[in-house]
C-alpha positions in Angstrom: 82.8 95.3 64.1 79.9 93.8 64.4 76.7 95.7 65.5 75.6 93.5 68.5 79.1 94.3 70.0 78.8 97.6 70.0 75.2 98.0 71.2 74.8 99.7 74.5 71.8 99.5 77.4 71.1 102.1 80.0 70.5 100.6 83.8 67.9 102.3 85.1 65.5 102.1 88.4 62.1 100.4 87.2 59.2 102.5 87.9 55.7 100.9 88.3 53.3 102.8 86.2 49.7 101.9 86.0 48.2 100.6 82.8 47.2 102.4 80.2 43.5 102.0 79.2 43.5 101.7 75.8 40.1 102.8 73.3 40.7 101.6 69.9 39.9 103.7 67.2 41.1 101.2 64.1 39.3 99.1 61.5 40.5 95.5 61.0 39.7 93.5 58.3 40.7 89.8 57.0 42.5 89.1 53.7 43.8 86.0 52.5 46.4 86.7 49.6 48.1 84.1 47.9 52.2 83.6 48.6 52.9 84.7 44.8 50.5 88.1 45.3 52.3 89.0 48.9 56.0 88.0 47.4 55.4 90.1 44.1 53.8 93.1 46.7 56.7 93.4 48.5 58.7 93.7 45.4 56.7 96.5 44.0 56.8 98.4 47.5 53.0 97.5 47.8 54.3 95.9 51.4 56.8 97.1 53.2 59.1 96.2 55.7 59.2 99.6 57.7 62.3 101.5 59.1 61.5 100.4 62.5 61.5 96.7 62.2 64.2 94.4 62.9 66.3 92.7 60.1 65.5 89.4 58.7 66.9 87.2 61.3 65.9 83.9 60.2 68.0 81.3 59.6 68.0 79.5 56.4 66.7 76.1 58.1 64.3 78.1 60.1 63.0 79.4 56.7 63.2 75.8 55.0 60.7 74.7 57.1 57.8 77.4 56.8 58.2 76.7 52.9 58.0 73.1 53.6 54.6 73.7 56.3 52.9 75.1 53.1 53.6 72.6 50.3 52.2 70.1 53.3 49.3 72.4 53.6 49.6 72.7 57.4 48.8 75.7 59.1 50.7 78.8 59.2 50.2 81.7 62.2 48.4 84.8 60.1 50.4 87.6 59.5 49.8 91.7 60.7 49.5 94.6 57.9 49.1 98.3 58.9 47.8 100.3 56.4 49.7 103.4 56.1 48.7 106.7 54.9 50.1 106.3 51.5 48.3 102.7 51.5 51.1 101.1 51.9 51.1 97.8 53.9 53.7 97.8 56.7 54.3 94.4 58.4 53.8 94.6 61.9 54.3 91.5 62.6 55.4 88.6 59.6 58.4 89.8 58.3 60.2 86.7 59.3 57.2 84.3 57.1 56.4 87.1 54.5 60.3 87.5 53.1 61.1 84.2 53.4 58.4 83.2 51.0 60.2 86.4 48.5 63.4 84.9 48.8 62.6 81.3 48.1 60.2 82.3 45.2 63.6 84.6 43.8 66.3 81.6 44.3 68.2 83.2 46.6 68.5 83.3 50.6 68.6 86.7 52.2 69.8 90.1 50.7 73.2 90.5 49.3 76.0 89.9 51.3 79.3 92.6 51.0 80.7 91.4 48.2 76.8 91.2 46.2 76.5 87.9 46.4 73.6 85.8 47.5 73.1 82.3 48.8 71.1 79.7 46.4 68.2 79.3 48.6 68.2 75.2 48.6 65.5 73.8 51.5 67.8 72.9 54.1 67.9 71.1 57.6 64.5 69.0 56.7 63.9 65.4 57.5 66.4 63.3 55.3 63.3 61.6 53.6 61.3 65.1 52.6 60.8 64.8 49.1 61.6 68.2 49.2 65.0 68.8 50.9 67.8 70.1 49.2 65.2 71.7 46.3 65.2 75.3 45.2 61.8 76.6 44.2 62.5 76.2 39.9 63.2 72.6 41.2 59.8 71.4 42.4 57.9 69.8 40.5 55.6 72.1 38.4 52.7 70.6 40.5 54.6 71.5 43.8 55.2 74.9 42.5 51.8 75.9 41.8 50.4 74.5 45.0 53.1 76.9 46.6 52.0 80.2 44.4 48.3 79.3 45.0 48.7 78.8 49.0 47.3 81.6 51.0 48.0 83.4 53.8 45.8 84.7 56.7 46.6 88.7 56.7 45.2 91.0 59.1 44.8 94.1 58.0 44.7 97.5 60.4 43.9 100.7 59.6 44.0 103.6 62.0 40.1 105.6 61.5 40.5 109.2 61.3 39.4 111.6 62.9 40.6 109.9 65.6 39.0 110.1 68.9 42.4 109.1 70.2 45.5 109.6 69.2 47.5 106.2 70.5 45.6 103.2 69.5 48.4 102.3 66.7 50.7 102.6 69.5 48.9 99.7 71.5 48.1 97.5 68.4 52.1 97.7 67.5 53.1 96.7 71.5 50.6 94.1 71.1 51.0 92.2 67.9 54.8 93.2 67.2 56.1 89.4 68.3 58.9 88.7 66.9 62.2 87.7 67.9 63.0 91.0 69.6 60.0 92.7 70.4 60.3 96.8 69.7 60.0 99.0 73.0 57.7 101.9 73.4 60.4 104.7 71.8 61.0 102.1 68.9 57.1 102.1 68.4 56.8 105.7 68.9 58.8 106.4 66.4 57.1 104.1 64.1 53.5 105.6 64.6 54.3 109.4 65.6 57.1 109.4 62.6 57.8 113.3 62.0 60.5 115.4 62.3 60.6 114.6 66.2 62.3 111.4 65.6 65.7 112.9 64.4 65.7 116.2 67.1 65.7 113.5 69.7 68.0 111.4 68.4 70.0 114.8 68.0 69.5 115.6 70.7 70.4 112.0 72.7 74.2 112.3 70.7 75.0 115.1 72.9 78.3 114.5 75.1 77.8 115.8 77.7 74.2 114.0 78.1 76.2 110.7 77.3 78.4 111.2 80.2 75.4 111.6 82.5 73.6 109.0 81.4 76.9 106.8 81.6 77.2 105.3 78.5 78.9 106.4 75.1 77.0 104.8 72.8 72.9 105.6 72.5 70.9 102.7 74.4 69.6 100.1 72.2 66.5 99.9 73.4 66.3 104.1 73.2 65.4 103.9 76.7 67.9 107.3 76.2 65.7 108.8 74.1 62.6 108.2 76.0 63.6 110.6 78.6 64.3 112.9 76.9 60.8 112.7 75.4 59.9 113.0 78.9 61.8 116.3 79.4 60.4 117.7 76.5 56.9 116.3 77.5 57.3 118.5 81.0 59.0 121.0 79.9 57.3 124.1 80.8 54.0 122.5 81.1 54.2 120.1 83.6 51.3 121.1 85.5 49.1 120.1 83.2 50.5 116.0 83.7 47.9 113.7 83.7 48.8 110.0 84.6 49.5 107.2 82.8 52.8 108.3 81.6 53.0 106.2 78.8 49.8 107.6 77.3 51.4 111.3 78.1 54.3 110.5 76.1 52.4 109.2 73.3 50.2 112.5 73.2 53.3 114.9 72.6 55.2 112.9 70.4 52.0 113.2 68.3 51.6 116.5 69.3 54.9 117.5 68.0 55.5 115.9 65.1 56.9 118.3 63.5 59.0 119.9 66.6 58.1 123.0 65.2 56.8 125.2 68.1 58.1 127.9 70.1 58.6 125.6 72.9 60.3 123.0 70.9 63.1 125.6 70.3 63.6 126.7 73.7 63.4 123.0 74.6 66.1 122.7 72.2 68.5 125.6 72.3 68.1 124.5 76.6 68.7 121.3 77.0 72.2 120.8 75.7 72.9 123.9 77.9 71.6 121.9 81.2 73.8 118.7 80.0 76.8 120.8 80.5 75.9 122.0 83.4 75.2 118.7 85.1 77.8 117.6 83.5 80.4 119.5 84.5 79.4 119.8 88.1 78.2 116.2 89.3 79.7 113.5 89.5 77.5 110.0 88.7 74.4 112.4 89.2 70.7 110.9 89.9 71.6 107.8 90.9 70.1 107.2 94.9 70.4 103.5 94.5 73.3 103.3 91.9 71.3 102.6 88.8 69.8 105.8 86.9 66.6 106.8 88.5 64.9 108.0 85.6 62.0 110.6 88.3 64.9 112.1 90.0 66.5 113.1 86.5 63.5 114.6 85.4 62.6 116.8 88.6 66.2 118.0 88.7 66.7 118.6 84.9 63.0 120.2 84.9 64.3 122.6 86.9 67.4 123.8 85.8 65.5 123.3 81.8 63.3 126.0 83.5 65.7 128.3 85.5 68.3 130.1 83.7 69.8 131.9 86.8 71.5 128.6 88.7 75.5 128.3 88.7 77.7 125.4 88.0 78.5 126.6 92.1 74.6 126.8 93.4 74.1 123.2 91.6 76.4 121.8 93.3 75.7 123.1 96.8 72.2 122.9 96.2 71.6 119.4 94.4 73.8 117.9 98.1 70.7 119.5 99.9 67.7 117.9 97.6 69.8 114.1 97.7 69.1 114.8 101.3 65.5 115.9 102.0 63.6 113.4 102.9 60.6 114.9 100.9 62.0 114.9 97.7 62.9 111.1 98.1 59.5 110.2 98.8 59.0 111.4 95.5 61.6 108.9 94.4 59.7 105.9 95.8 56.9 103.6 94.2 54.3 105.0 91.7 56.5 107.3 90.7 54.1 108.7 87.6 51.5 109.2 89.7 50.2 112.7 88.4 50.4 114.6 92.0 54.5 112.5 92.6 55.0 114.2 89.0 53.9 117.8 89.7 54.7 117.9 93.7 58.5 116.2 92.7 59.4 119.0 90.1 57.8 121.4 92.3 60.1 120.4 94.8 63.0 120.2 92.7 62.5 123.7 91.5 62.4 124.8 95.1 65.7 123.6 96.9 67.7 123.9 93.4 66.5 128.0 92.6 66.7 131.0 94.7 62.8 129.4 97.3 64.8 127.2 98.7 62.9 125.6 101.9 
């Protein structure tokens, strides 16, 4: 079966969220390699095409006509480089123009197909009088196929500075400049720039069944919208007084933080949360859903609470999470700017309250 057909996506209440201001802390600097350098860098692994981008998507017409835009000599968008920490060049955004340049420079269209074989890459889906429709690359002219080694390409290259005075500028150059067919969202890019053992615990984590039947879907979300709150639950876990607003900047700063989900705290978080899944969901039915769709706050002041309580019953849960769907307080908690730093702390707080032994 094909992946697209299988691919889930959680509905969940949009929260507004103010905007994260953003200090960069990077170094950019202009290059202008030649096709033949960037195709044979991407053969020796000198570019890469990271875990965390899409597959090549392009169609072969679609790539037809980029070649075609450069044996014209008309312009070509500039492509975006990060330089790694083992100087590695990942494409950010280009992956579509830099590997379609590889493939017609090899002969062949795309990667192998199931049975290893690989489409002659021919122009294709050009204007019936190009001079250059229907050609592979060994049958331009010799002319035509030096002009085409020789062209170059705008590359940007970024380079996070270290120290860093903060710790999420990558994060905001990859939201920005990622434009490609189907952009990445904020876990995808978190998991690009805070890569560590972190990545895997949470996808671990996300495969739990019993978190799957309260989130309402079988399969994980393909956006890892899934995965994201869990992040969040980890993020408050046991230190949620310390929240500071924007949430998207707090998320950013533990996943760095954690990399490698080695602290004390990541194993409580750990060993506790499949615990809490069970418990929620083998006592509620459809829970944190107000308004039908997943409200994303009133999952995280509940599970908060029962991450942090060890003492509350399947029983007391149930009684007790009928009274906090009622109280008008909590719900205001539920409502607008809901990652304001004082709805974050006083929502939990609450939680905490009517679900353990204070209630009031």
């Amino acid at each position: 079966m094909a992946e697209q057909e299988i691919e889930e996506e959680l509905k969940t209440e949009e929260e507004i969220e103010e905007t994260a201001f953003v200090e960069f802390d990077i170094s950019v600097s202009p290059a202008d390699p030649t096709l033949e350098l960037l195709a044979n860098k991407v053969q020796s692994n000198d570019i890469i095409v990271p875990f965390y981008q899409r597959k090549y998507v392009w169609k072969i017409e679609q790539a037809s006509r980029l070649i075609e835009s450069f044996l014209m000599g008309l312009p070509v968008p500039q492509v975006f480089l990060y330089v790694n920490d083992d100087d590695q060049l990942e494409i950010i955004d280009g992956q579509q123009r830099i590997m379609s340049v590889k493939y017609y420079f090899e002969g062949y269209f795309g990667e192998t197909d199931s049975q290893g074989r690989r489409q002659v890459f021919r122009l294709k889906g050009l204007s019936e009088r190009s001079e250059y429709n229907g050609k592979t690359f060994s049958e331009l002219s010799p002319r035509d196929q030096r002009r085409l080694r020789n062209t170059s390409l705008r590359a940007i290259h970024i380079k996070q500075l270290k120290p860093s005075a903060r710790n999420d500028s990558v994060f905001h150059i990859f939201e920005r400049l990622n434009t490609g067919g189907t952009q990445l969202k904020p876990q995808e890019i978190r998991n690009a720039v805070y890569r560590g053992r972190i990545v895997e615990e949470l996808r671990t984590l996300n495969d739990n069944a019993d978190w799957r039947k309260i989130l309402g879907i079988p399969r994980p979300d393909k956006n890892q919208k899934d995965v994201e709150i869990i992040l969040r639950l980890f993020s408050l876990f046991e230190i949620w007084g310390e929240y500071e607003k924007p949430m998207l900047l707090h998320l950013n700063k533990q996943m760095q933080a954690n990399r490698d989900f080695a602290s004390d705290r990541s194993a409580r978080f750990k060993k506790r949360f499949p615990e809490v899944a069970k418990l929620v969901a083998d006592n509620l039915t459809r829970p944190f859903r107000p308004r039908n769709a997943l409200n994303a706050a009133m999952l995280e002041g509940v599970m908060i609470a029962l991450l942090e309580d060890l003492k509350i019953t399947g029983e007391e849960l149930k009684a007790r999470y009928a009274v906090l769907t009622g109280d008008a307080k909590f719900d205001e908690y539920l409502r607008d700017a809901t990652t304001n730093t004082l709805t974050v702390r006083e929502r939990i707080k609450r939680a905490k309250d009517l679900l353990g032994d204070a209630q009031g």
